[in-house]
LUMZA-80780 format. One record per residue (C-alpha): residue number from 1; residue in one letter; x, y, z. Coordinates in nm, 2 decimals. Layout:
  resi  resn      px      py      pz
   NUM     A       X       Y       Z
...
***
This chain:
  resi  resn      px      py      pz
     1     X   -1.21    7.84    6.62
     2     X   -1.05    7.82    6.33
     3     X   -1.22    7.56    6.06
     4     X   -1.05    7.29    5.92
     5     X   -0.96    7.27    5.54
     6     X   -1.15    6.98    5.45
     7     X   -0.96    6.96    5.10
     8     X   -0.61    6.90    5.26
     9     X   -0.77    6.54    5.40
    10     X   -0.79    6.25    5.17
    11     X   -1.11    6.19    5.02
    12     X   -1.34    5.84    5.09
    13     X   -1.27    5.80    4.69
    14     X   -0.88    5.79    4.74
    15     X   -0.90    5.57    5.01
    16     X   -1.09    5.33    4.87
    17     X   -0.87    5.37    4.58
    18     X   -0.56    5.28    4.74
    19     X   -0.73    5.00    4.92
    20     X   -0.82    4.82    4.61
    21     X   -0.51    4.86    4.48
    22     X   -0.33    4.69    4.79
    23     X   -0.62    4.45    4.73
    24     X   -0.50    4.34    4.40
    25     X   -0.17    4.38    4.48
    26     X   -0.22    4.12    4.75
    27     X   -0.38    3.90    4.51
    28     X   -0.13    3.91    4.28
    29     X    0.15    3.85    4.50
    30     X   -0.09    3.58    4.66
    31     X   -0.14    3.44    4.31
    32     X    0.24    3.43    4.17
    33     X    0.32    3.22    4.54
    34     X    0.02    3.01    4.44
    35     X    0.11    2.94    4.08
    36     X    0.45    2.87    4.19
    37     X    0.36    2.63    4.44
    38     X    0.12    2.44    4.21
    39     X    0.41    2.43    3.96
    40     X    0.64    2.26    4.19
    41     X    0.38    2.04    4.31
    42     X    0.38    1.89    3.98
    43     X    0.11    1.69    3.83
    44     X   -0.11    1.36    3.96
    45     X   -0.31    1.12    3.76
    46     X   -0.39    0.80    3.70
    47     X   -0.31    0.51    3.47
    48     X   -0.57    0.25    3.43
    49     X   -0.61    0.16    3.80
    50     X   -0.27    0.27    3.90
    51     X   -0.16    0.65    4.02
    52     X    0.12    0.85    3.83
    53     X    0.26    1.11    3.95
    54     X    0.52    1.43    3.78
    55     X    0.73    1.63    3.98
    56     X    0.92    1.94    3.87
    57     X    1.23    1.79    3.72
    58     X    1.03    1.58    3.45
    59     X    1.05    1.26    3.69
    60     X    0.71    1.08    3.67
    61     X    0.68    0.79    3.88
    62     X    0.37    0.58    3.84
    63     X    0.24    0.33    4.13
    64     X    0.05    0.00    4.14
    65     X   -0.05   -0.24    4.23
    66     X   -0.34   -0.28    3.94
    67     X   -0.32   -0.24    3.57
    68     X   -0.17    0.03    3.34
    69     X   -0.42   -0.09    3.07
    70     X   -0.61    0.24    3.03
    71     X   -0.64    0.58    2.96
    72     X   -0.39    0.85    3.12
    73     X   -0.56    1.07    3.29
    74     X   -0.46    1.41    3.49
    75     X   -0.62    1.46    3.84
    76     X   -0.45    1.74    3.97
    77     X   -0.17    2.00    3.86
    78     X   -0.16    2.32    3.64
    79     X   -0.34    2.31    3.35
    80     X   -0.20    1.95    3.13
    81     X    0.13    1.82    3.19
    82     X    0.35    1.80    2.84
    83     X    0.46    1.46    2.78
    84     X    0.79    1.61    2.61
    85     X    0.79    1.75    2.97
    86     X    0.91    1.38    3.16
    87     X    1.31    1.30    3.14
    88     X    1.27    0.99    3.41
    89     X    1.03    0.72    3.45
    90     X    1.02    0.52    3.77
    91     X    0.77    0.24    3.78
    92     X    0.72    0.11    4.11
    93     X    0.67   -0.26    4.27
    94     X    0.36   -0.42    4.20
    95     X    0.30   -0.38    3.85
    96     X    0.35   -0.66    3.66
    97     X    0.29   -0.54    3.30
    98     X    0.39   -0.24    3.12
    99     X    0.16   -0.23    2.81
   100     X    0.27   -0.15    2.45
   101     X    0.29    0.22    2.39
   102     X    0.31    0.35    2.77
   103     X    0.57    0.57    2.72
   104     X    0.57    0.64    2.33
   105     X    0.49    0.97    2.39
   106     X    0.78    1.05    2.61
   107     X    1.01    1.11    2.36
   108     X    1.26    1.28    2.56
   109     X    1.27    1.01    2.86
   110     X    1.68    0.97    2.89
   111     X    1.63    0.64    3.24
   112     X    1.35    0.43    3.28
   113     X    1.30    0.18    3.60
   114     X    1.20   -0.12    3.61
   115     X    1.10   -0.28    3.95
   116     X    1.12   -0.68    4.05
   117     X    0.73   -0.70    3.97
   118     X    0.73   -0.65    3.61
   119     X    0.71   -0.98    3.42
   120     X    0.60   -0.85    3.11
   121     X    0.74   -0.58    2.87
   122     X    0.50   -0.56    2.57
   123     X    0.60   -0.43    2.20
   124     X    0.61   -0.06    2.10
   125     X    0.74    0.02    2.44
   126     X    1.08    0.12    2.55
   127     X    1.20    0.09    2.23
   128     X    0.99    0.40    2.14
   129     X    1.22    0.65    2.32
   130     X    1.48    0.78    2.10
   131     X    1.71    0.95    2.41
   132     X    1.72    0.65    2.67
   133     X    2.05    0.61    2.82
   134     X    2.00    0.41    3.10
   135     X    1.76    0.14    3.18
   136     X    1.76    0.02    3.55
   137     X    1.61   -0.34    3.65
   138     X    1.58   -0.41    4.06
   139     X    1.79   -0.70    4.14
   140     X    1.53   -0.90    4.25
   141     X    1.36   -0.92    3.90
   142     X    1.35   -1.27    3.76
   143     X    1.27   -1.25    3.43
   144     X    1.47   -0.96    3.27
   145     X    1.85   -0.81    3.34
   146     X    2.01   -0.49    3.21
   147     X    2.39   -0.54    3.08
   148     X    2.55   -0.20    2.95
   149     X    2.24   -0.02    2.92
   150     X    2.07   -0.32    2.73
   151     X    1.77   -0.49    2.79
   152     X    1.66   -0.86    2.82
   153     X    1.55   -1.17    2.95
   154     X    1.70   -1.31    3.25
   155     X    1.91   -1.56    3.08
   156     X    2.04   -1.29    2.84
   157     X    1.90   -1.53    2.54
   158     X    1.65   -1.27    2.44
   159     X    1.75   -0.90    2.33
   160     X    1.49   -0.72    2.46
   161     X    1.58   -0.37    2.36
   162     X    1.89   -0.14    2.32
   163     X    1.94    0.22    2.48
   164     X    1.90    0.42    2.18
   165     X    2.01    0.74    2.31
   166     X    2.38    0.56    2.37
   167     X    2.69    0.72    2.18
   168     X    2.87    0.40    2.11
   169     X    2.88    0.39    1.71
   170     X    2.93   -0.01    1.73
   171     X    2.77   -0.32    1.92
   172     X    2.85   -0.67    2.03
   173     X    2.58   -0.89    2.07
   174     X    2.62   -1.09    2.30
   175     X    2.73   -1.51    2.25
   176     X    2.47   -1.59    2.46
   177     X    2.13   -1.39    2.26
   178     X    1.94   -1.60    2.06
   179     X    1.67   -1.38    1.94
   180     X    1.61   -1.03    1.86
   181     X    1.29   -0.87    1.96
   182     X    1.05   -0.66    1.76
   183     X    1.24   -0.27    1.75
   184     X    1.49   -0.38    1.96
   185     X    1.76   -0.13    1.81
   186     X    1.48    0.14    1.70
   187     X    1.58    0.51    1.73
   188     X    1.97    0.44    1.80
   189     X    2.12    0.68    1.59
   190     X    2.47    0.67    1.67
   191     X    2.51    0.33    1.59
   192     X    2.73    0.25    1.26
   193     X    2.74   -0.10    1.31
   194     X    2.64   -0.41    1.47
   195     X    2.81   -0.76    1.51
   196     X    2.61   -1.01    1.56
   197     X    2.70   -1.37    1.70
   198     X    2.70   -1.69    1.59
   199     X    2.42   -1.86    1.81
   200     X    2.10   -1.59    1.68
   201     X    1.84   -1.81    1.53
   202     X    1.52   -1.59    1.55
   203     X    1.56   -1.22    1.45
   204     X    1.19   -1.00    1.45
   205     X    1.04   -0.75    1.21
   206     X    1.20   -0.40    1.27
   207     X    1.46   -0.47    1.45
   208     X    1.70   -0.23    1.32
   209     X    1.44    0.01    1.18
   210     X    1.50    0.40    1.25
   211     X    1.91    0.34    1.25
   212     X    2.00    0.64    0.99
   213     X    2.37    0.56    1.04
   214     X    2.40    0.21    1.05
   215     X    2.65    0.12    0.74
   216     X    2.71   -0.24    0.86
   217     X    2.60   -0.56    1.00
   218     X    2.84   -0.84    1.07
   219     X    2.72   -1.21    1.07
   220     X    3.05   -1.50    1.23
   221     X    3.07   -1.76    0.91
   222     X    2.95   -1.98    1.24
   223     X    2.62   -1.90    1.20
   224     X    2.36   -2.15    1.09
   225     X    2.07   -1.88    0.99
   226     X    2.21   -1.56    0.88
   227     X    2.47   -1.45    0.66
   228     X    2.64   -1.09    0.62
   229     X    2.68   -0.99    0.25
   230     X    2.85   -0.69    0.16
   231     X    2.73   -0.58    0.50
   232     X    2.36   -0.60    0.44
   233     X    2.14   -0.91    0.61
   234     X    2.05   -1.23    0.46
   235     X    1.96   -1.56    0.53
   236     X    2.23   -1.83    0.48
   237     X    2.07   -1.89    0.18
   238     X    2.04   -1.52    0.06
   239     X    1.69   -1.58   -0.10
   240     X    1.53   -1.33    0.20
   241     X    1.71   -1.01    0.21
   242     X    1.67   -0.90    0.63
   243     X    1.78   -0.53    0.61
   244     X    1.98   -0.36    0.38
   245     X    2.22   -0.12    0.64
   246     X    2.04    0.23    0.53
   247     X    2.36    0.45    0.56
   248     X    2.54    0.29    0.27
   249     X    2.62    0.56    0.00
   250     X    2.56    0.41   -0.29
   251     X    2.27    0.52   -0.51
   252     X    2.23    0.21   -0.70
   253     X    2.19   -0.21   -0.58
   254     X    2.12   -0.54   -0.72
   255     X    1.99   -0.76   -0.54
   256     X    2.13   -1.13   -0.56
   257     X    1.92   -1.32   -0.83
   258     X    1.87   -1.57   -0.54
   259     X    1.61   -1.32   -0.32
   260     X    1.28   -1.43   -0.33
   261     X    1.13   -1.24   -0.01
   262     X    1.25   -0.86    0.07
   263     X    1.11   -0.85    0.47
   264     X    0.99   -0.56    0.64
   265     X    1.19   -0.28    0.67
   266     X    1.43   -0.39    0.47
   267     X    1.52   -0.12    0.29
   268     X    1.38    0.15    0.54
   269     X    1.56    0.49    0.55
   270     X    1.79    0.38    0.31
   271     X    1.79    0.76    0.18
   272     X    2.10    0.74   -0.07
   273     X    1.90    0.46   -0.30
   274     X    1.79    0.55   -0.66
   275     X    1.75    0.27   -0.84
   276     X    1.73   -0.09   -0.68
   277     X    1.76   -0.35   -0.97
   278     X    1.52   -0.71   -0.87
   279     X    1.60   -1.00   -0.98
   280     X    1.37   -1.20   -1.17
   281     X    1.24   -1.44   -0.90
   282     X    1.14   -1.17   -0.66
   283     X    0.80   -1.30   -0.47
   284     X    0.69   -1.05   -0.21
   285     X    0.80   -0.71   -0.04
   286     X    0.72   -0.71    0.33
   287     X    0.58   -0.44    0.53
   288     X    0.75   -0.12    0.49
   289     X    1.00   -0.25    0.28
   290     X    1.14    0.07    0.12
   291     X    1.02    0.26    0.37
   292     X    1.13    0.63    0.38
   293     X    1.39    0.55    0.07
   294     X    1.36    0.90   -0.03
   295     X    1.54    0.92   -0.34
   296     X    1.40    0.65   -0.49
   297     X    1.36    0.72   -0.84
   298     X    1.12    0.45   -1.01
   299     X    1.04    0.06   -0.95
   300     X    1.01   -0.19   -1.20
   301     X    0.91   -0.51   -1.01
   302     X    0.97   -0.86   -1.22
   303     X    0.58   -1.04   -1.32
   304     X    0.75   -1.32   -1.06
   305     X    0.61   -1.08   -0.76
   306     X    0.26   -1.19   -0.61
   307     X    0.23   -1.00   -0.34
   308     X    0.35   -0.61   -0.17
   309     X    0.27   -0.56    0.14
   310     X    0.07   -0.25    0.35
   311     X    0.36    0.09    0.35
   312     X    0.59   -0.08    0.13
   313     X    0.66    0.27   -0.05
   314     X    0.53    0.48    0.20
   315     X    0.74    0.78    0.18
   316     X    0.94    0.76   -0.07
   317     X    0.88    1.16   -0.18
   318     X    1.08    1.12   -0.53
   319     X    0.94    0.79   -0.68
   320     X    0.73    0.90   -1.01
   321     X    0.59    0.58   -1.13
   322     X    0.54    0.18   -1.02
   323     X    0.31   -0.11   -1.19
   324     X    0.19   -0.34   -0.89
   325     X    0.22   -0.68   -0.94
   326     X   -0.10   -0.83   -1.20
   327     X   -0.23   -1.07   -0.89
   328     X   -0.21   -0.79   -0.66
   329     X   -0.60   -0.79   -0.54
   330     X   -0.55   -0.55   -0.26
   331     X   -0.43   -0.19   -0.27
   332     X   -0.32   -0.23    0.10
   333     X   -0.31    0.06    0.38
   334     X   -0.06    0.28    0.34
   335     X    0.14    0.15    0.06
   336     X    0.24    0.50   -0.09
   337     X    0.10    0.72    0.20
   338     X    0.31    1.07    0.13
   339     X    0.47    0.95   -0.23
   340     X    0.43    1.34   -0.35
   341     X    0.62    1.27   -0.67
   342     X    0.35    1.01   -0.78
   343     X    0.22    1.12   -1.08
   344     X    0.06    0.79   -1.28
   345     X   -0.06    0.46   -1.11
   346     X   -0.15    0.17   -1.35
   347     X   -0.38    0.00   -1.08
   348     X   -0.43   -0.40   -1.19
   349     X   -0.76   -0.53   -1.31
   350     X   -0.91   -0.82   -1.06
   351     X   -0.81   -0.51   -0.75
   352     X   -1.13   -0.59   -0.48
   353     X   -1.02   -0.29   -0.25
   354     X   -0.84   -0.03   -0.18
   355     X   -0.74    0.01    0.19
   356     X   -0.70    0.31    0.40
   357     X   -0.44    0.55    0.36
   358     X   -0.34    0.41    0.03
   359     X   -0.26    0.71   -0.23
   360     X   -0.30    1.00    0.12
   361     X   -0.08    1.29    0.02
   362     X    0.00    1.20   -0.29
   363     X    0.00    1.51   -0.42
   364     X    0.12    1.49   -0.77
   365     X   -0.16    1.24   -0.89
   366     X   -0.40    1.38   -1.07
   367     X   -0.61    1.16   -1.24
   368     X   -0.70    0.75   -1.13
   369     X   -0.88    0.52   -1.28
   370     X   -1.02    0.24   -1.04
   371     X   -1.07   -0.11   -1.21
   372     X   -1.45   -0.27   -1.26
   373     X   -1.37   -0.49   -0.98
   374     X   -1.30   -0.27   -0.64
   375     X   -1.61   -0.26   -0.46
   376     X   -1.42   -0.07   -0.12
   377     X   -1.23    0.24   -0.11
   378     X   -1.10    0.32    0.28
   379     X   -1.04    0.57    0.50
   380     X   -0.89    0.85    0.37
   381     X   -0.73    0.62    0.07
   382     X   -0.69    0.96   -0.16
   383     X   -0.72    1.24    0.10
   384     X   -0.48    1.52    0.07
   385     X   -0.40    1.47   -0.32
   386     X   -0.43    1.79   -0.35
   387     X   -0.38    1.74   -0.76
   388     X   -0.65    1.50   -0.81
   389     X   -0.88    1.64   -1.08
   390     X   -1.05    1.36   -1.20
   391     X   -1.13    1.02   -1.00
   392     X   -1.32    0.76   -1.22
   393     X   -1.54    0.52   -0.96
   394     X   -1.64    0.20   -1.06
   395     X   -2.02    0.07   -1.07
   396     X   -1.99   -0.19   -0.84
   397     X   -1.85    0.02   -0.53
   398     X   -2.05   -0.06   -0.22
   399     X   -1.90    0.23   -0.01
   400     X   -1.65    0.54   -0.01
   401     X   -1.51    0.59    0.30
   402     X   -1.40    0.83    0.56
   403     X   -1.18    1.12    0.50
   404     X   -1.09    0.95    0.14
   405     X   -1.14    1.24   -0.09
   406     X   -1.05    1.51    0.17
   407     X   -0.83    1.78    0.08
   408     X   -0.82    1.69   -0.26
   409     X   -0.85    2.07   -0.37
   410     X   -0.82    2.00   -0.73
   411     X   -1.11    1.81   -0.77
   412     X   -1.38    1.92   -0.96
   413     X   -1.68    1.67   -1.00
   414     X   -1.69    1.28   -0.95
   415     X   -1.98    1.06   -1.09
   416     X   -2.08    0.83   -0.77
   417     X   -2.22    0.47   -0.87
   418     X   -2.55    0.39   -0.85
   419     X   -2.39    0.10   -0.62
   420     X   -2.30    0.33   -0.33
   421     X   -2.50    0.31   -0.02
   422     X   -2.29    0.53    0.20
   423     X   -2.05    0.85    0.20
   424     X   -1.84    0.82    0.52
   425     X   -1.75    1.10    0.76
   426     X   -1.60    1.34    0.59
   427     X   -1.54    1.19    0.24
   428     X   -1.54    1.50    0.00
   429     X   -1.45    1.72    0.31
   430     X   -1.21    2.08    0.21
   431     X   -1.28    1.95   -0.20
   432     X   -1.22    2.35   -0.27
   433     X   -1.25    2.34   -0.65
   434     X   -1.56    2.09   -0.62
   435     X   -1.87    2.26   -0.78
   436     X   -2.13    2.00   -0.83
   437     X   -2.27    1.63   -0.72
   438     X   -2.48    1.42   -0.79
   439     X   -2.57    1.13   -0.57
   440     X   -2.78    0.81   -0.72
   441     X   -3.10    0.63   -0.56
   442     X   -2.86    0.40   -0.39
   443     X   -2.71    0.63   -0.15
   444     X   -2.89    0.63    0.21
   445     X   -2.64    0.81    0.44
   446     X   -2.44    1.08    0.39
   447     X   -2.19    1.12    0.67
   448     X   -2.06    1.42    0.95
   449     X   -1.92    1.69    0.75
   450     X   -1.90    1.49    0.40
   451     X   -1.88    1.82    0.24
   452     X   -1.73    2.00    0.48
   453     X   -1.62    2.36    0.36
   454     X   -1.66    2.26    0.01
   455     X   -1.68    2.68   -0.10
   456     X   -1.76    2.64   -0.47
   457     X   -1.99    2.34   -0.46
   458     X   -2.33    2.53   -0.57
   459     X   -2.52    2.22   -0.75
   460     X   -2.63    1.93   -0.50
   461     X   -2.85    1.65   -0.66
   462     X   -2.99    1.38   -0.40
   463     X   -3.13    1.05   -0.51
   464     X   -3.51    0.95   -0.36
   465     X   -3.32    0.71   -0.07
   466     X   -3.16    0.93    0.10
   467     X   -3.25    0.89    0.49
   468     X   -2.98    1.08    0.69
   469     X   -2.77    1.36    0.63
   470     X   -2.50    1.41    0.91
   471     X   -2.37    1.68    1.12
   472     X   -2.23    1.98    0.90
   473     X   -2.23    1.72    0.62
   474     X   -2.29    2.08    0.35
   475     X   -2.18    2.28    0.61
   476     X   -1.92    2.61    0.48
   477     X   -2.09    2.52    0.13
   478     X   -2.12    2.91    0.05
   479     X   -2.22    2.91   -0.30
   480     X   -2.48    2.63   -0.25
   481     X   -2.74    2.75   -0.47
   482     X   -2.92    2.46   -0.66
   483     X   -3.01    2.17   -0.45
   484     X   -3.32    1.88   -0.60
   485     X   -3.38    1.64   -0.43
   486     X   -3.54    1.30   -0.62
   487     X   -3.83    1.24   -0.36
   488     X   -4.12    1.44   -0.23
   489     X   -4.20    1.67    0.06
   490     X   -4.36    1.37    0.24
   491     X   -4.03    1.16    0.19
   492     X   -3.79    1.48    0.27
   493     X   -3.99    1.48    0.60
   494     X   -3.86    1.19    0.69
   495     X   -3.47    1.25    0.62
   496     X   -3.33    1.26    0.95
   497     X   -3.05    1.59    0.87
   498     X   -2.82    1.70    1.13
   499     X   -2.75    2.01    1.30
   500     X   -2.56    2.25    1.05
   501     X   -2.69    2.17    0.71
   502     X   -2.86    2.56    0.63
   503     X   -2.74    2.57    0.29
   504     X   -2.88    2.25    0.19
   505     X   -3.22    2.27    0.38
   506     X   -3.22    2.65    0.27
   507     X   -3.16    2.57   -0.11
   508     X   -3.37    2.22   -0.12
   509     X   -3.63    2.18   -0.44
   510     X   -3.83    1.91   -0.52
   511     X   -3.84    1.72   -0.87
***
């Protein structure tokens, strides 16, 4: 019998082989038809106690009945769903509140639905979406309406909010509108100019903020409240300046001597502006008054001004110098958040505080002096000047808060007052150029990640009443080297120090 050539038959190995391989293969294929039905699926979540769901073409639809006061959450679906993702929103019946900022996120929403339920449209809602086309209200609604992709009450005697991704480069308001609500016209960049009528008594803050091609508002002669002068928005009796139409192309305005109030975002985005002359009885600047005016050069405000309000100058990246107004005794939030041309500051004695955000990314200032009487500095008031070499603190300053010297890269050493009882969560955090410190008696808690990837900090000096030292507070603090510590072994004992802190605990000597 001839014997068989067991060589010429497949081996146990190559079988195996190949049946792995059809395995995976198997899996893969299994896999792709999986992924691909998971993606079509869409996403489900929910909304306070009400269910959203997002389907494949970017429509979310989000069902009641309950509350959409609450955190979004995602409870099935691939991975997270990208808010940029959603085109249409579709709230059903039974909700009877849509709560501010809902759909802020959805930037790229283009129709929003509103069903008969809904009684209540908060601020900071559908006005936040810059391409909305199409607003749709269900008939049975009673107390808003929809008139050529406008929003607003039922009686059309509130003005609720305008489509802003509409092309129409001018619009009518109606005879019957009385009032304007808060951001009504937000984000509607095509817009060149609106008329209003002569029956508007009540017009909120903002209203026409974020228009970058508005050059014109029109006021009837009928009207009782406002006037239209030169196309920019008064009051009848121009002493309150409304909104200053931010595409205009001149580069220098004086404002009537009769202005006594410039309101918020009056001037916002009015990026042509370099110089803006005031007239001698200016009182107050509202809430981001200038706003975004780029170009602005310098401001010289008259002694008659009492009072500027939080983000006046926020972001106005060429202005080089300002003196605040003598009874000024707040630095308020914001007020030149991202002014990276501001070099000097002449800061007014009789200053209490300095609120958050306040000088943030300033980041041609390099040196401030703080007045005797500020006993508060806020959340991240300096952070990100990353010019700042020398800060000047004064001796009555209770506490420095969080984030307010972060990222200031330039600084080398500040002097804290012995009136300090606290360092807030990440104060001195990313200070590159920082090399030494020296904290007094006084201080008791030194926040998370104070100094937070300080690298050239290598001289630490702690006062005796030191009890906690937070999270990472000295953490990334490579060339830590020197650390004494005013207190005893017994009294270090007792400092509580969080996780993180190895080149402080490994450096630590005792006076």
């Amino acid at each position: 019998m001839e014997k068989i050539n067991k060589s010429k038959r497949p081996g146990k190995g190559l079988l195996i082989t190949l049946i792995v391989i059809l395995g995976i293969l198997v899996l893969v294929v299994c896999g792709m038809f999986v992924l691909q039905y998971l993606k079509k699926s869409g996403y489900k979540g929910t909304v306070g106690q009400c269910i959203w769901t997002l389907d494949e073409s970017g429509k979310a639809v989000i069902a009641g009945p309950g509350s959409l006061d609450g955190a979004i959450t995602v409870t099935s679906g691939l991975g997270k769903p990208d808010f940029a993702d959603v085109k249409e929103i579709v709230i059903q019946e039974g909700i009877n509140v849509i709560p501010g900022s809902l759909m802020s996120k959805c930037k790229n929403v283009t129709k929003v639905t509103i069903p008969a339920s809904v009684n209540a449209i908060e601020a900071y809602n559908i006005t936040e979406l810059p391409n909305l086309t199409e607003i749709a209200v269900a008939e049975g609604n009673t107390v808003y309406t929809v008139s050529d992709g406008v929003l607003y009450n039922k009686d059309m005697t509130e003005l609720v909010a305008y489509a802003s991704g509409k092309t129409d480069t001018e619009f009518t308001v109606p005879d019957s509108v009385v009032r304007i609500n808060i951001n009504a016209f937000r984000y509607s960049s095509h817009l060149e100019k609106i008329n209003l009528n002569a029956s508007l008594t009540d017009l909120e803050d903002f209203a026409f903020i974020d228009c970058p091609n508005l050059c014109e508002i029109n006021v009837p002669d009928e009207n009782e409240i406002f006037k239209s002068v030169e196309g920019n928005l008064f009051n009848l009796a121009e002493n309150r300046l409304f909104r200053y139409a931010p595409a205009k192309t001149e580069s220098d305005y004086h404002l009537p001597d009769t202005v006594k109030r410039i309101e918020a975002g009056a001037f916002e985005g009015a990026v042509n502006l370099v110089n803006v002359s005031f007239p001698d009885g200016l009182m107050r600047i509202g809430v981001a008054g200038f706003y975004g005016c780029t170009n602005l050069s310098s401001v010289s405000l008259p002694e008659s001004v009492t009072y500027v309000c939080e983000s006046a100058f926020a972001k106005c990246t060429n202005l080089t110098s300002i003196s605040l107004p003598a009874e000024q005794t707040i630095i308020p939030k914001d007020i030149f958040w991202g002014c990276s041309s501001l070099a000097n500051i002449n800061l007014p004695e009789g200053i209490t505080s300095i609120e958050s955000g306040a000088f943030s990314c300033c980041t041609s200032l390099v040196s401030v002096r703080i007045p005797g009487t500020v006993t508060y500095i806020g959340d991240n008031a300096f952070g990100g000047c990353s010019s700042l070499q020398m800060v000047e603190l004064p001796s009555g300053i209770l506490s420095i808060g969080n984030y307010s010297f972060s990222k200031c890269v330039a600084l080398q050493s500040i002097e804290v007052p012995s009136s300090v009882a606290s360092l807030g969560y990440a104060s001195f955090s990313g200070c590159l150029s920082l090399t030494s410190i020296t904290l007094p008696d006084s201080v008791t808690d030194i926040g998370d990640f104070a100094f937070y990837n300080c690298p050239s900090l290598n001289s630490v000096s702690l006062g005796s009443g030191i009890a906690k030292v937070g999270q990472a507070a000295f953490y990334g603090c490579d060339a830590l080297a020197n650390v004494s510590y005013a207190g005893t072994p017994n009294d270090w004992a007792k400092v509580v120090v969080g996780e993180d802190n190895k080149p402080l605990v490994g450096s630590i000597q005792f006076k």
